[in-house]
N, C-alpha and C positions, 0 to 999 in steps of 0.2 A: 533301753528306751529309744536310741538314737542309734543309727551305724552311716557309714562312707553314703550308703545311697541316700536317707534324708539331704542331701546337703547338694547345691549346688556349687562348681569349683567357677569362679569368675575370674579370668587371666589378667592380669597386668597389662595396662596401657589407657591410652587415650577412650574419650568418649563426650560428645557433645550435651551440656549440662543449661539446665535456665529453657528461656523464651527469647526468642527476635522482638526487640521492641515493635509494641504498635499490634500485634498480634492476639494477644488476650483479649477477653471479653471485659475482666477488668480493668478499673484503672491504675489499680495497684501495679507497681514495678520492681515487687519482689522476688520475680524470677528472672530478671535483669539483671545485666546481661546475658544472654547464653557467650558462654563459655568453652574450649577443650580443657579437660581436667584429666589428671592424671593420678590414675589409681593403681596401689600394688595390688597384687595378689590376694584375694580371700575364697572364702565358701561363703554361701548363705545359704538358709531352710529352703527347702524345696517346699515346704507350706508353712502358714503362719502356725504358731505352737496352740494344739489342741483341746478342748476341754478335759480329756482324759490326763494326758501329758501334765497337766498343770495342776492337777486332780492328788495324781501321784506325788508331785511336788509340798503341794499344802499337808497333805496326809502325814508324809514324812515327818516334816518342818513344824507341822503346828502354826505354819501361815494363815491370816481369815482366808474364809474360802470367799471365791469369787460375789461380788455384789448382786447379781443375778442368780446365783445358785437354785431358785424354784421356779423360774419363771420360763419353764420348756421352747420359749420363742428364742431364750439365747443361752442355752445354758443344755448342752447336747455333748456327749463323749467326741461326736465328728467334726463337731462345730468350732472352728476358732474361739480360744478364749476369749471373752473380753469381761468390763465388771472389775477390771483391774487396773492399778495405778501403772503409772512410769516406774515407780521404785518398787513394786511387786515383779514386774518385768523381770528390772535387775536384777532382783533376790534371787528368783527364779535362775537366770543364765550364773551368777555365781555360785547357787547351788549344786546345779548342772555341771559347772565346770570341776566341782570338790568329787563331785559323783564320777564320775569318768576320766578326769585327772586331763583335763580339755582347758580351755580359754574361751569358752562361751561369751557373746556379747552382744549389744543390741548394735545394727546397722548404722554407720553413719548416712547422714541425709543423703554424700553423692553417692556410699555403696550402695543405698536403697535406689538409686535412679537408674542407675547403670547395671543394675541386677535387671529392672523393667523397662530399659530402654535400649539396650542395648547399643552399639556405638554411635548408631547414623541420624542421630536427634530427632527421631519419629514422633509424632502427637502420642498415639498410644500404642500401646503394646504391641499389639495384630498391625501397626500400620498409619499411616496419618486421617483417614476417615474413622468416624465413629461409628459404630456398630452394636444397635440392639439389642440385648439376650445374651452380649459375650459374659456379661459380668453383672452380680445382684447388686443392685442400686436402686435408685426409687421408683426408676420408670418399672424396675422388674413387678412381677406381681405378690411377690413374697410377703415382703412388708414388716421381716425380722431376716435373721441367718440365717445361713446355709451350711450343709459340712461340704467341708475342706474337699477341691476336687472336681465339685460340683457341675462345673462349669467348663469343659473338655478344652475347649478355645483359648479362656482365661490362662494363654501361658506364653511368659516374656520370650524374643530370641534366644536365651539361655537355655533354658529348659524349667523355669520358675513359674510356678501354679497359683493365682487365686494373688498377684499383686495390687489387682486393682477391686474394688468392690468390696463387700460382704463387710469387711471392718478395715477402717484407718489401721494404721502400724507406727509402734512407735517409733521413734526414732532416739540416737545419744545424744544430738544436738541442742540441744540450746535455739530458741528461733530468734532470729532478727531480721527486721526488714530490708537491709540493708548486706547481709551477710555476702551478697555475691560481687557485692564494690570492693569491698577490703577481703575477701580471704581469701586465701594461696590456691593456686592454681595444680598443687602436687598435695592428696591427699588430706585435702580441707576437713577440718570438724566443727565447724561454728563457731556460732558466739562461745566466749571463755564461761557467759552467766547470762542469764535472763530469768522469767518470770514463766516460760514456755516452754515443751518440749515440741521438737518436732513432732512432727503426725504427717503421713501421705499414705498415699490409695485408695482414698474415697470409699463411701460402705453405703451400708442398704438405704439408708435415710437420704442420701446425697445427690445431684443429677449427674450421672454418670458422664455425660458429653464437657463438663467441665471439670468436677472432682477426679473423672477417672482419667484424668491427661497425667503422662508421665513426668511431666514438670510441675502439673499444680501442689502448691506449697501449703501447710495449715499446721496449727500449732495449738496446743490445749496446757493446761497447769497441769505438771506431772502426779498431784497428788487428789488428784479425781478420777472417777473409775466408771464412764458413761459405758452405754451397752454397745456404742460402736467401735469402741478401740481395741485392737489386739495388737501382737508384734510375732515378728518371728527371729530366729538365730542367724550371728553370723559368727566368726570366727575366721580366725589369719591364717591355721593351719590345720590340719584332721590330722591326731599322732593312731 
């Protein structure tokens, strides 16, 4: 299901995390402060995990199948899953990991930024101006998914597809507003518990020019399965 090329390898070191106070369109200062953070070593999905992929998964397992499963606007073999929980996720990546004898796992908030922003604290992905058509959000003309790919442009300095737009992504984290005052500046995970799991990369509902910033932060209850969430893999090492 999975080999060396899905995955993107992201190297160890620094990389600028957050927003410059005063900056945001909100008032909110939960990306506050930016930050240098310091990350080791991992991979992550070179696309978020597919409706096929995950297809396969339930099939196996006897997991429900996705909450959208008949409604062809989100629920396509090429289309990013979504219609699935936080803890579906999970299952998912630990099953993965039983299946291939891996350590599958869902992103932490900074590996998810630092996969799409790579080191030099850019607005977005392509760069600090915002750009039309790179990614399906709501200005696009869709108005559901897309599959995976879709979008030639949509790809972070790394070599990472399809991080912004189409659907949010989970995240391990835990969200708190406050998370970037108190936590470690070496491999941070969040809050220890909350009510929320992370969520970043804005999807087809969202206005791109804001959701699709590589710092914008947003957070959902992990045990609800809306049609714009999906996640994709990361893992520490590929044996």
């Amino acid at each position: 299901m999975y080999s060396a090329g899905d995955f993107i390898f992201i190297p160890a070191g620094p990389f600028l995390m957050g927003t410059v106070p005063g900056t945001r369109r909100s008032k909110s200062d939960e990306e506050e402060p930016q930050r240098q953070i310091m990350l080791d070593n991992f991979y992550i999905g070179r696309y978020p995990v597919t409706g096929a992929q995950y297809q396969s998964f339930a099939s196996k397992t006897g997991r429900s199948t996705p909450r959208y499963q008949n409604d062809i606007r989100f629920n396509s073999s090429l289309m990013p899953i979504v219609g699935i929980t936080w803890y579906d996720a999970v299952a998912f990546c630990d099953w993965l990991s039983t299946e291939n004898n891996q350590k599958f796992r869902l992103p932490t908030e900074a590996e998810w930024e630092k996969s799409a922003r790579g080191v030099d604290g850019s607005q977005y992905i392509w760069g600090d101006q915002w750009k039309l058509n790179r990614a399906n959000f709501a200005e696009s003309s869709f108005k559901q998914l897309v599959q995976v790919g879709f979008y030639e442009k949509n790809v972070s300095p790394y070599g990472c597809q399809d991080m912004v737009g189409n659907c949010y992504q989970w995240c391990s984290d835990w969200f708190h507003a406050q998370t970037y005052k108190y936590s470690p500046n070496v491999n941070p995970k969040g809050a220890k518990e909350g009510r929320r799991k992370v969520i970043r990369g804005g999807s087809w509902n969202t206005k791109g020019k804001f959701s699709g910033r590589c710092a914008n932060r947003a957070a959902h209850p992990p045990d609800q399965a809306p049609n714009w969430i999906g996640f994709r893999l990361a893992t520490d090492e590929l044996y």
